[in-house]
C-alpha positions as CSV (number, residue, x, y, z in Angstrom):
1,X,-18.6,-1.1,12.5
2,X,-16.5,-2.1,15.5
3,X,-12.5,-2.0,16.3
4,X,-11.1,-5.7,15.8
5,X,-8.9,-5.1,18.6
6,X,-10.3,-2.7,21.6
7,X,-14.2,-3.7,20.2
8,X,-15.0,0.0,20.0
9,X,-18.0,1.0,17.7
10,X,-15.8,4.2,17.6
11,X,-14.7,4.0,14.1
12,X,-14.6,7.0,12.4
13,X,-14.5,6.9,7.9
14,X,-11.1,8.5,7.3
15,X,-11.4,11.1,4.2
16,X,-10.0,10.4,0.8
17,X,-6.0,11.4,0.6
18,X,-4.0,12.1,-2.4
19,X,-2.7,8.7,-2.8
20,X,-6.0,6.5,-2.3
21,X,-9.6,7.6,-2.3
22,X,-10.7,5.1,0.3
23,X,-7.5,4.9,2.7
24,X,-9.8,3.3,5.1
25,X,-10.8,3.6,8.8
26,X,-9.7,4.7,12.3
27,X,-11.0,3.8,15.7
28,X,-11.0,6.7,18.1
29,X,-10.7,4.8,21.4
30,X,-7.0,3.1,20.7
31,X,-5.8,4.4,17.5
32,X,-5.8,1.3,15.3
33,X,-5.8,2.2,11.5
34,X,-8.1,-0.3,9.4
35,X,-8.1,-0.6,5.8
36,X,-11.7,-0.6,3.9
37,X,-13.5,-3.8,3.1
38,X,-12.4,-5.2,-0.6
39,X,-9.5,-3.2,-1.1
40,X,-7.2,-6.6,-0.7
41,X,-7.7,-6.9,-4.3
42,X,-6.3,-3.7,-5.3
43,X,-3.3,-3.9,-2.8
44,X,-2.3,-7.4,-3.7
45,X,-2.1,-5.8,-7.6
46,X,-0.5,-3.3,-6.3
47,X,2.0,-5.1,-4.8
48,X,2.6,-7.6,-8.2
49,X,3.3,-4.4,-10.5
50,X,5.9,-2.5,-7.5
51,X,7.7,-6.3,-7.3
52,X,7.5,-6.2,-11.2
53,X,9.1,-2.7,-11.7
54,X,11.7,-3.8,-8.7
55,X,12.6,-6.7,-10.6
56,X,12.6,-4.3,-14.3
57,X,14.8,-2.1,-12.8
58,X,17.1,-4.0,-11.2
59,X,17.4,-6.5,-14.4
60,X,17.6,-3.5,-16.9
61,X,21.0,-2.2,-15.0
62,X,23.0,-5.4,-15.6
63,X,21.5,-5.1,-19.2
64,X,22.3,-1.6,-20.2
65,X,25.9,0.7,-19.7
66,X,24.1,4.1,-20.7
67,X,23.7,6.5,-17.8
68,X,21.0,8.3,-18.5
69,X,18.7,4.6,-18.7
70,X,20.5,3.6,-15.5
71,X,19.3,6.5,-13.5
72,X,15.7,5.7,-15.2
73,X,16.2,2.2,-14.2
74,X,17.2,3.4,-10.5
75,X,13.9,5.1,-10.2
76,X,11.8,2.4,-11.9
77,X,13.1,0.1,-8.9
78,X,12.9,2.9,-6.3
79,X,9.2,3.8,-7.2
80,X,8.2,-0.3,-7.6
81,X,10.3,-0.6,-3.8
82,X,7.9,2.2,-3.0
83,X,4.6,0.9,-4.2
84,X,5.1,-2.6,-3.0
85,X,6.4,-1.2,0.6
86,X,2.7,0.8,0.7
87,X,0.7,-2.3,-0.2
88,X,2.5,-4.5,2.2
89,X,1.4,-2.0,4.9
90,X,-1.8,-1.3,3.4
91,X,-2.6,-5.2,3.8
92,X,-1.5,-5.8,7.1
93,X,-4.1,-3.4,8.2
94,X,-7.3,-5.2,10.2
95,X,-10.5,-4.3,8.9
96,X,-13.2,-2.9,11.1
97,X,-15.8,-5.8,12.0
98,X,-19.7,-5.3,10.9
99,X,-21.9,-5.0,13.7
């Protein structure tokens, strides 16, 4: 594998973290972080469920007065802000070319 951007076959396998198992690849000659081949699938439905829990949260305030659901439905937009935040990074990511 080589470094879309510096051409480097200096790409080291990063190891699995606690969020992804496969957080993908990094070159050693200019620091570029790449994400793993066919993980666009998984970020892009990653990104529909965080827009969707956005969207849940933000609806369910106008819908309900309680205060214990409206700090639930704070969270359920913070987390899907979160999640679709991480995929939008995770897809901008190059990945490494094939040799």
């Amino acid at each position: 594998m080589e470094c879309p951007k510096c051409s480097s076959g200096q790409v080291k396998l990063l190891p699995p973290s606690q969020i992804s198992p496969h957080p993908g690849f990094h070159c050693l000659d200019c620091g570029l972080l790449m994400r793993s081949r066919g993980m666009l699938f998984i970020y892009v439905i990653a990104f529909v469920l965080g827009v969707a829990f956005l969207i849940g949260g933000v609806v369910s305030l106008f819908f309900i007065d309680e205060i214990g659901v409206s700090v639930r439905a704070i969270a359920l937009g913070v987390v899907g802000a979160i999640v679709a935040r991480y995929s939008i990074m995770q897809m901008s990511r190059p990945v490494p070319r094939r040799n």
